[in-house]
MMTF fields as JSON, N, C-alpha, C and O atoms, coordinates in Angstrom:
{
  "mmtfVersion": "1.0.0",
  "mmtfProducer": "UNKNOWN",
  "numBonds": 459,
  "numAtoms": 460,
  "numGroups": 115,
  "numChains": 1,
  "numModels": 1,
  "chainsPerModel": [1],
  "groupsPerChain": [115],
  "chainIdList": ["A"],
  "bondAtomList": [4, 2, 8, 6, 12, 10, 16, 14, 20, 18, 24, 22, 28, 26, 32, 30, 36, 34, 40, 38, 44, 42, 48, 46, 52, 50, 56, 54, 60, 58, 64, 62, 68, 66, 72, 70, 76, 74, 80, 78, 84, 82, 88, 86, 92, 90, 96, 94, 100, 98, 104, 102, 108, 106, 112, 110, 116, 114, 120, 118, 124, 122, 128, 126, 132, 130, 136, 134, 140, 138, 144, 142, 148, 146, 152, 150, 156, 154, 160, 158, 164, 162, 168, 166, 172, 170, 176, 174, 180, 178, 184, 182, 188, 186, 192, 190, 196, 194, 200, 198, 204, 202, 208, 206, 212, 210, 216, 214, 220, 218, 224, 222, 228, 226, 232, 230, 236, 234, 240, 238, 244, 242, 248, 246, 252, 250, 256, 254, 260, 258, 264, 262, 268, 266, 272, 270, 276, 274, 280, 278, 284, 282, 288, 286, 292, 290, 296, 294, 300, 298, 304, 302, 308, 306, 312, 310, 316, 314, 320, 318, 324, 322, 328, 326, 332, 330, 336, 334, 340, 338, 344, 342, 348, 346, 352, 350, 356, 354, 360, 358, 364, 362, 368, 366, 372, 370, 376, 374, 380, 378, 384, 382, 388, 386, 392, 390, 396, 394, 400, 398, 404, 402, 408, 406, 412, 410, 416, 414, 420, 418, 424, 422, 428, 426, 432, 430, 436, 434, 440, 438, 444, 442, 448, 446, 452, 450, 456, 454],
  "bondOrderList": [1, 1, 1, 1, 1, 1, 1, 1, 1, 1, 1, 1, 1, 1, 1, 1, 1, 1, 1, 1, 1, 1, 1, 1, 1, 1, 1, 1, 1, 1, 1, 1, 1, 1, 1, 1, 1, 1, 1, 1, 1, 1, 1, 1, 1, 1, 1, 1, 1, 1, 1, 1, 1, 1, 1, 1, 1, 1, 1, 1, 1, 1, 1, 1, 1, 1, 1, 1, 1, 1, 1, 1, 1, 1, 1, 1, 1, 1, 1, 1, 1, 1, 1, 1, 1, 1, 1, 1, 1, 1, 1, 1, 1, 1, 1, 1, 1, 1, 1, 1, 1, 1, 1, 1, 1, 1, 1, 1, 1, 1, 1, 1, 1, 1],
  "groupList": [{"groupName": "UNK", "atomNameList": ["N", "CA", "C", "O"], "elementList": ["N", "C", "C", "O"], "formalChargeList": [0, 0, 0, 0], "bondAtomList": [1, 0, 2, 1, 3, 2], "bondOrderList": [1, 1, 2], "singleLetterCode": "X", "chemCompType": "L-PEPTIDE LINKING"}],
  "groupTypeList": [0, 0, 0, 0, 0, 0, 0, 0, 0, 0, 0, 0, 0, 0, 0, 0, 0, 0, 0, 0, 0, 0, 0, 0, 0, 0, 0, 0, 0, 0, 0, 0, 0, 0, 0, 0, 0, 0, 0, 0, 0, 0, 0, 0, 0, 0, 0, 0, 0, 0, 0, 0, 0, 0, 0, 0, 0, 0, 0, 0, 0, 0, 0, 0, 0, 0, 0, 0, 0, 0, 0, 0, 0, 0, 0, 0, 0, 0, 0, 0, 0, 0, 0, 0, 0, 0, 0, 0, 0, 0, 0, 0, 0, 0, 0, 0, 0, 0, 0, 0, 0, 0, 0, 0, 0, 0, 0, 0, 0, 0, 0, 0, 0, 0, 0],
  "groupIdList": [1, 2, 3, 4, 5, 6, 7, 8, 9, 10, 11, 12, 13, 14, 15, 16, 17, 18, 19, 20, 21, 22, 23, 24, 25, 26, 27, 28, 29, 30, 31, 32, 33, 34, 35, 36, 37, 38, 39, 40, 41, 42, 43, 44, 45, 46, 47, 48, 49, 50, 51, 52, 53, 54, 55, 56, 57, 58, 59, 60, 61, 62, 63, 64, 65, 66, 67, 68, 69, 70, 71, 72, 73, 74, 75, 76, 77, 78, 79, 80, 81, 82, 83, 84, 85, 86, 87, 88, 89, 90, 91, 92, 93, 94, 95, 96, 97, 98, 99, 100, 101, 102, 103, 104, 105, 106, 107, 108, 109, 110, 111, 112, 113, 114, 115],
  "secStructList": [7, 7, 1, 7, 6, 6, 7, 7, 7, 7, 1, 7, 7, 6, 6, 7, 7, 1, 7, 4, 4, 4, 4, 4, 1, 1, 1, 5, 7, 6, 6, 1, 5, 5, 1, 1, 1, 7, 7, 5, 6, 6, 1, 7, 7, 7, 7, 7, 7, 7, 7, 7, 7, 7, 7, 7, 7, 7, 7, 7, 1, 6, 6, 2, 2, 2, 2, 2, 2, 2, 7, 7, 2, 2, 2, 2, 2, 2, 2, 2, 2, 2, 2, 2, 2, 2, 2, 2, 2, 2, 2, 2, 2, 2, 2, 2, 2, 2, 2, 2, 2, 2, 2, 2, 2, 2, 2, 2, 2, 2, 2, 2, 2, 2, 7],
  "xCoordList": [56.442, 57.158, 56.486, 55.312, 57.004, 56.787, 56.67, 57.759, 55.7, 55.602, 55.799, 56.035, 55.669, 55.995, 55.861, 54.835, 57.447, 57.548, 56.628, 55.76, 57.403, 56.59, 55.48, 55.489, 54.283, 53.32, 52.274, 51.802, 52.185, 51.983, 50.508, 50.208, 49.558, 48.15, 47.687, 48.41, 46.668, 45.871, 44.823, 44.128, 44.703, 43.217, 43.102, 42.077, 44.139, 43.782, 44.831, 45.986, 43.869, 44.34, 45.425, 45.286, 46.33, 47.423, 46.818, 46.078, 47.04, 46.471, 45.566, 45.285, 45.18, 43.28, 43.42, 44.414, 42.918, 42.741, 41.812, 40.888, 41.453, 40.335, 39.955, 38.79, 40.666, 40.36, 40.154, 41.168, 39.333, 39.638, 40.659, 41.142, 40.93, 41.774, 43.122, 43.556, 43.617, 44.789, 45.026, 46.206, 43.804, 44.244, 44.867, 45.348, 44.832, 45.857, 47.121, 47.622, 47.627, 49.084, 49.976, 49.669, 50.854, 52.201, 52.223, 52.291, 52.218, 52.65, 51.8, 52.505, 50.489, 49.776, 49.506, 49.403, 49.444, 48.958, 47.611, 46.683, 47.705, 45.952, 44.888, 43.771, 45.566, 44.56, 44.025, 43.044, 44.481, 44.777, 45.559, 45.005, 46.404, 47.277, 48.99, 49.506, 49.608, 50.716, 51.761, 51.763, 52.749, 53.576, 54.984, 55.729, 55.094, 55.949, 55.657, 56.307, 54.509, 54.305, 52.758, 52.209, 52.486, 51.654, 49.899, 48.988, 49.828, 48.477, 47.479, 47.878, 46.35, 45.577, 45.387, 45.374, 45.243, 44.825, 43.95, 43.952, 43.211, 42.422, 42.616, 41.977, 44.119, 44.441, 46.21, 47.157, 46.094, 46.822, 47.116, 45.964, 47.463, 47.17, 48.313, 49.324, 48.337, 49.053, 50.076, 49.502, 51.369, 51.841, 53.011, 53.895, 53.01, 53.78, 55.254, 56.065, 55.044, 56.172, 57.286, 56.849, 58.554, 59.261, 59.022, 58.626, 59.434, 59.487, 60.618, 60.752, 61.576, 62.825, 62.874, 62.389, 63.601, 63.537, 64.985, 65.874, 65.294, 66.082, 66.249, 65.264, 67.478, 67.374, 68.134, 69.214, 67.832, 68.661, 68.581, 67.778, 69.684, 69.604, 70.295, 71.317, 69.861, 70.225, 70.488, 70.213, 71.013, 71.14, 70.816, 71.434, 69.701, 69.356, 70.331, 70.989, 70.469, 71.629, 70.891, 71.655, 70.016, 69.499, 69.043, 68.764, 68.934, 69.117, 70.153, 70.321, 71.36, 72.623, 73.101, 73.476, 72.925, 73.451, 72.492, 72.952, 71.537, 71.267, 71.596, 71.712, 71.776, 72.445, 73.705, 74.14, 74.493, 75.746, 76.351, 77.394, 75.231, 75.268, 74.476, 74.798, 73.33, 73.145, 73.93, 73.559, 75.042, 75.489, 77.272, 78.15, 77.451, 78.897, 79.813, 79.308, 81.235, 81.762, 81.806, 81.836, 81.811, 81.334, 80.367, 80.289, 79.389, 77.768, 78.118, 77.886, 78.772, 78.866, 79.794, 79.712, 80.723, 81.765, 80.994, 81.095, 80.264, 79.562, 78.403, 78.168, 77.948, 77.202, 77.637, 77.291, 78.522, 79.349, 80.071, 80.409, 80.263, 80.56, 78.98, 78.643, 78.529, 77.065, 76.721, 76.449, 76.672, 76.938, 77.543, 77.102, 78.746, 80.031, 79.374, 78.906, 79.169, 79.046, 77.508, 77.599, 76.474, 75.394, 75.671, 75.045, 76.526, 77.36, 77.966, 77.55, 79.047, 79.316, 78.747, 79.118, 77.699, 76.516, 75.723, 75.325, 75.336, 75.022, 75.777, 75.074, 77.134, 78.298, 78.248, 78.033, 78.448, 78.648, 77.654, 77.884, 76.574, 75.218, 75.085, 74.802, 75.417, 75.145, 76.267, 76.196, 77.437, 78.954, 78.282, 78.731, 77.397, 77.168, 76.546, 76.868, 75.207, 74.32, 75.131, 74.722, 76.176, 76.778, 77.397, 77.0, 78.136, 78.704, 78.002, 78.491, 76.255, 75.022, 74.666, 74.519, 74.607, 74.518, 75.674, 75.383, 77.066, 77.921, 77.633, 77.114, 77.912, 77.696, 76.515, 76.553, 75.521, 74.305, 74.685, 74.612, 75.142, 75.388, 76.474, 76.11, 77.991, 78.769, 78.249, 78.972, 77.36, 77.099, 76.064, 76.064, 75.246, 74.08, 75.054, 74.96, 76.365, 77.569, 78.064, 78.207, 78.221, 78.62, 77.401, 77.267, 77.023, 75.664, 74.932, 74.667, 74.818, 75.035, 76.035, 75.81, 77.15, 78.113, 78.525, 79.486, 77.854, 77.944, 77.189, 77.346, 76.19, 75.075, 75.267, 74.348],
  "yCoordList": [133.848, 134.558, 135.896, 135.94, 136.977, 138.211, 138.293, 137.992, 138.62, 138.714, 140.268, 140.736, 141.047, 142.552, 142.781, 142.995, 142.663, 143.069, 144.93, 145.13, 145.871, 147.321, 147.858, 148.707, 146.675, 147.226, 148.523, 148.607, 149.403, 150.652, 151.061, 152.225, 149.903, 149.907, 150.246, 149.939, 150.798, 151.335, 150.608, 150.03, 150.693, 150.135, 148.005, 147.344, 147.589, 146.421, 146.312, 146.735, 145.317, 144.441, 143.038, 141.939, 143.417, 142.163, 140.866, 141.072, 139.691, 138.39, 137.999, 136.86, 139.142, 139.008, 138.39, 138.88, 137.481, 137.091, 137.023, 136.492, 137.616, 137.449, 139.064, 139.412, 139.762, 141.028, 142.152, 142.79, 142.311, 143.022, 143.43, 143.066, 144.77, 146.263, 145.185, 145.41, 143.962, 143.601, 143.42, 143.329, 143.319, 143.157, 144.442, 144.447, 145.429, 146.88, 146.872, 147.996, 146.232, 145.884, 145.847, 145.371, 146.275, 146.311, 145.128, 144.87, 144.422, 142.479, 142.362, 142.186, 142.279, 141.843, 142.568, 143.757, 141.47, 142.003, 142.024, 141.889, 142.242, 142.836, 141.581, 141.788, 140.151, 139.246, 139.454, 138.754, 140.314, 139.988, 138.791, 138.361, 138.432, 137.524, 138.081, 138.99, 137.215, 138.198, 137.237, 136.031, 138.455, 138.488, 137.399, 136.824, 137.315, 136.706, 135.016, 134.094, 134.959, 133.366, 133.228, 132.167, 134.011, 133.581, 133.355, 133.304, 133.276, 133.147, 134.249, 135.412, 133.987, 135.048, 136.116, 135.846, 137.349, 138.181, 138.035, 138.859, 137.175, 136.299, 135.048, 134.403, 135.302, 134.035, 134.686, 134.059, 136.147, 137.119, 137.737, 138.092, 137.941, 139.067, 139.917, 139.29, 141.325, 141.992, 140.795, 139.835, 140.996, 140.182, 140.825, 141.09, 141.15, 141.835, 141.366, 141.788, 140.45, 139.094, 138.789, 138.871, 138.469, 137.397, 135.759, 135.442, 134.864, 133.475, 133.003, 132.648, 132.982, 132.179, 130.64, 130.236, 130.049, 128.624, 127.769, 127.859, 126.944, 126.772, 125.616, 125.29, 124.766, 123.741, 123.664, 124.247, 122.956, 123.24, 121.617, 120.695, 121.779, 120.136, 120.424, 121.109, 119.995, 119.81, 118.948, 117.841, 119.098, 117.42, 117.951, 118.825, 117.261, 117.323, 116.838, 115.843, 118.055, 117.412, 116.625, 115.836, 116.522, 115.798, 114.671, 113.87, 114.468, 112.671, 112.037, 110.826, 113.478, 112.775, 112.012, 110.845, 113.422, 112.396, 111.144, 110.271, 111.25, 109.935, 108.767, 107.715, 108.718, 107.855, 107.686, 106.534, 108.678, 108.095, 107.568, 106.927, 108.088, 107.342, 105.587, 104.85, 105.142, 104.051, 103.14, 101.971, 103.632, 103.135, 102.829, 103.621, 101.511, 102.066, 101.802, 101.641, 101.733, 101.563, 100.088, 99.674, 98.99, 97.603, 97.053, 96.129, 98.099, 97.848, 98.041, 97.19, 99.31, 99.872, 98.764, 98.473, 98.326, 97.523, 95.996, 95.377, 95.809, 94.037, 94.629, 93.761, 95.379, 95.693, 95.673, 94.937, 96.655, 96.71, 94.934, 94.946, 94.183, 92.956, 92.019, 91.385, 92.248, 91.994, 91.985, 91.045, 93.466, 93.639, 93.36, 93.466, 92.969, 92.527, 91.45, 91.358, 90.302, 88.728, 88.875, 88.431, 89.323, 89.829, 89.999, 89.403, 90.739, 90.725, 89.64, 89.084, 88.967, 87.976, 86.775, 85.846, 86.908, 85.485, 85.609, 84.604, 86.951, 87.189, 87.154, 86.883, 87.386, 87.197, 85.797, 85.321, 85.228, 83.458, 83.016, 82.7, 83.122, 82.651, 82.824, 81.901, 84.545, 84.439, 83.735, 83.07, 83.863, 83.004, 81.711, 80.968, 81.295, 79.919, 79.312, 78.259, 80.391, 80.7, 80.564, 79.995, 81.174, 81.717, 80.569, 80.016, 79.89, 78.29, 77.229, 76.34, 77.297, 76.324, 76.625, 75.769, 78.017, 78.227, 77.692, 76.871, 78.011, 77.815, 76.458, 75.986, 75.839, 73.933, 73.61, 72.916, 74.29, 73.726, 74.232, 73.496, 75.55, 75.905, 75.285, 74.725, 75.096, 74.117, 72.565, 72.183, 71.952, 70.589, 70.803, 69.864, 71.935, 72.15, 72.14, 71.376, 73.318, 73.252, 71.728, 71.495, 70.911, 69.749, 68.777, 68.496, 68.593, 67.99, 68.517, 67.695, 69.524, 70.638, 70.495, 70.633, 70.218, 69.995, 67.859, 67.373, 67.504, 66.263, 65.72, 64.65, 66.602, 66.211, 66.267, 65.944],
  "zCoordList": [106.049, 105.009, 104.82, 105.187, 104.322, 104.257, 103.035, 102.546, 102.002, 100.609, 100.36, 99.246, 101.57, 101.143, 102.672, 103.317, 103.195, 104.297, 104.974, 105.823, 104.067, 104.229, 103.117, 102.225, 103.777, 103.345, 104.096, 105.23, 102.935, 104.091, 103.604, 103.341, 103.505, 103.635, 104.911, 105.859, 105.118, 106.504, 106.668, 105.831, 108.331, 108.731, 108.446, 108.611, 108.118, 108.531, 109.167, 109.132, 110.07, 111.023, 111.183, 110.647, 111.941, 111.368, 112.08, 113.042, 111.735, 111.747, 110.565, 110.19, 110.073, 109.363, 108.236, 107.701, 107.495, 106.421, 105.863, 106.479, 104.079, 103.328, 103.562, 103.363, 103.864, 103.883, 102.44, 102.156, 101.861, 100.44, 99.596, 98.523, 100.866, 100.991, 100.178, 99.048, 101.134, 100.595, 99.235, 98.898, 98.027, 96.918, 96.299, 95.166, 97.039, 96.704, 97.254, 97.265, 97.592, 98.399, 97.199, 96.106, 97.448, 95.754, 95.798, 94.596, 96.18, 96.192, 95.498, 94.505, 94.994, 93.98, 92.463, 92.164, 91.729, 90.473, 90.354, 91.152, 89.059, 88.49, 89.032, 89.505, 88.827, 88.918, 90.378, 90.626, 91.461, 92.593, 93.433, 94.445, 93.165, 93.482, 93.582, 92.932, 94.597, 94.872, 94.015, 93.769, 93.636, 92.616, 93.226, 92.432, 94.369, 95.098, 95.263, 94.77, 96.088, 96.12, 95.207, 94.911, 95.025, 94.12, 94.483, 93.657, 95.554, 96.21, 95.986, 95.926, 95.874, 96.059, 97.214, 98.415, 96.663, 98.396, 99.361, 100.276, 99.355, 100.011, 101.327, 102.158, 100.738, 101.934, 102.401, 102.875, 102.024, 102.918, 104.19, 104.443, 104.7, 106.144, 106.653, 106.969, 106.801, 107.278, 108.362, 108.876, 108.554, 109.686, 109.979, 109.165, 111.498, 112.363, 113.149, 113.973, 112.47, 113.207, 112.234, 111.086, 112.273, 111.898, 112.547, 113.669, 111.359, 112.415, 111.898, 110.727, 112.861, 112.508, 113.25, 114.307, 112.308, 112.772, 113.182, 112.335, 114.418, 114.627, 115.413, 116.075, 115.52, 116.525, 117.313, 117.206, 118.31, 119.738, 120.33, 120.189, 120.963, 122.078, 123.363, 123.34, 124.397, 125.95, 126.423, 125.958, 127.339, 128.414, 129.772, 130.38, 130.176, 131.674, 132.134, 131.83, 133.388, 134.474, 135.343, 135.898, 135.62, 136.148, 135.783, 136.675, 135.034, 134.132, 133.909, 133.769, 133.851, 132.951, 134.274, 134.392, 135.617, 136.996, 137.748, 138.483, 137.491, 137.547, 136.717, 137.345, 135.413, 134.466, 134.721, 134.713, 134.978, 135.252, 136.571, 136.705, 137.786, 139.199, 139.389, 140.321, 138.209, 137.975, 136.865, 136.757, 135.996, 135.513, 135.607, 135.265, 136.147, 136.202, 135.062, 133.952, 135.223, 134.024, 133.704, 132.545, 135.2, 134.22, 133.507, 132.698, 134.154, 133.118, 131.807, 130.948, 131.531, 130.264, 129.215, 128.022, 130.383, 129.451, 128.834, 127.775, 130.005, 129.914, 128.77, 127.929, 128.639, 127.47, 126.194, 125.27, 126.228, 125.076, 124.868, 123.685, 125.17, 124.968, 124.498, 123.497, 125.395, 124.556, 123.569, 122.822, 123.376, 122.169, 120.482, 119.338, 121.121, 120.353, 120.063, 118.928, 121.085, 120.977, 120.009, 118.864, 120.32, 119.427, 118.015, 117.138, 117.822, 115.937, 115.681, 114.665, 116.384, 116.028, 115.81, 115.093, 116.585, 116.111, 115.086, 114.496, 114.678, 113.595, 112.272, 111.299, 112.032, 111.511, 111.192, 110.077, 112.172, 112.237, 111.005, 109.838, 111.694, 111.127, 109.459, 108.695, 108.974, 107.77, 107.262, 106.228, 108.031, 106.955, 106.884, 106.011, 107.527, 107.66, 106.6, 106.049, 106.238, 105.378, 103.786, 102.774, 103.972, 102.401, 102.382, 101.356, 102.916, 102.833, 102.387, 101.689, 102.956, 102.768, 100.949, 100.077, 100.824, 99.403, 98.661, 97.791, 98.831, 97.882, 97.783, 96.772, 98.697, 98.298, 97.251, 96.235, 97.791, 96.53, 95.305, 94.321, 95.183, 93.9, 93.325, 92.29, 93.605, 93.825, 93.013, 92.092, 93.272, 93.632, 92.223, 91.427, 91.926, 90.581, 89.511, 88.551, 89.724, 88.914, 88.008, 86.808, 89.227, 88.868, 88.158, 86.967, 88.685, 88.155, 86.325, 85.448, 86.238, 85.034, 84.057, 82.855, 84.545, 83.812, 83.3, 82.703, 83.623, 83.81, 82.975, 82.388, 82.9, 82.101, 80.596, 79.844]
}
């Protein structure tokens, strides 16, 4: 970040930090600390750079054609069924689960009420 992009102090060096001179920079006040983020001039430094930030994504062609020369479309399909049957046993299982509960609760109901 640039707390005073055109600072037109002399003789320091950009990178430098803990340098004096910077507590005369318009960015700071009296305490020596800059008016922007707030830090002391001490942990300042002239800086010559922007840094912009950004994201990016690729696809190796060279992975993608090997992935798609080892994979054919019945792999993809028998997977995807795999898959499928994988949820459905899981599916199964908890309906199974919620059935095992209702009965006990069901059956405490009665019992509870009987009493």
């Amino acid at each position: 970040q640039h707390c005073h992009p055109t600072c037109y102090l002399d003789g320091i060096s950009a990178g430098v930090t803990n340098d004096f001179r910077l507590a005369r920079c318009a960015a700071m006040n009296s305490n020596g600390s800059c008016d922007k983020c707030f830090h002391h001039y001490s942990q300042h430094m002239h800086v010559t750079y922007d840094l912009e930030e950004y994201t990016f994504s690729f696809v190796d062609d060279e992975a993608k054609k090997y992935f798609d020369s080892h994979t054919t479309e019945k792999e993809k399909k028998e997977a995807l069924i795999r898959q499928t049957e994988q949820l459905i046993n899981e599916l199964k299982a908890e309906h199974k689960d919620v059935i095992e509960k209702r009965k006990k609760y069901r059956l405490r109901l009665c019992v509870d009420t009987t009493a």
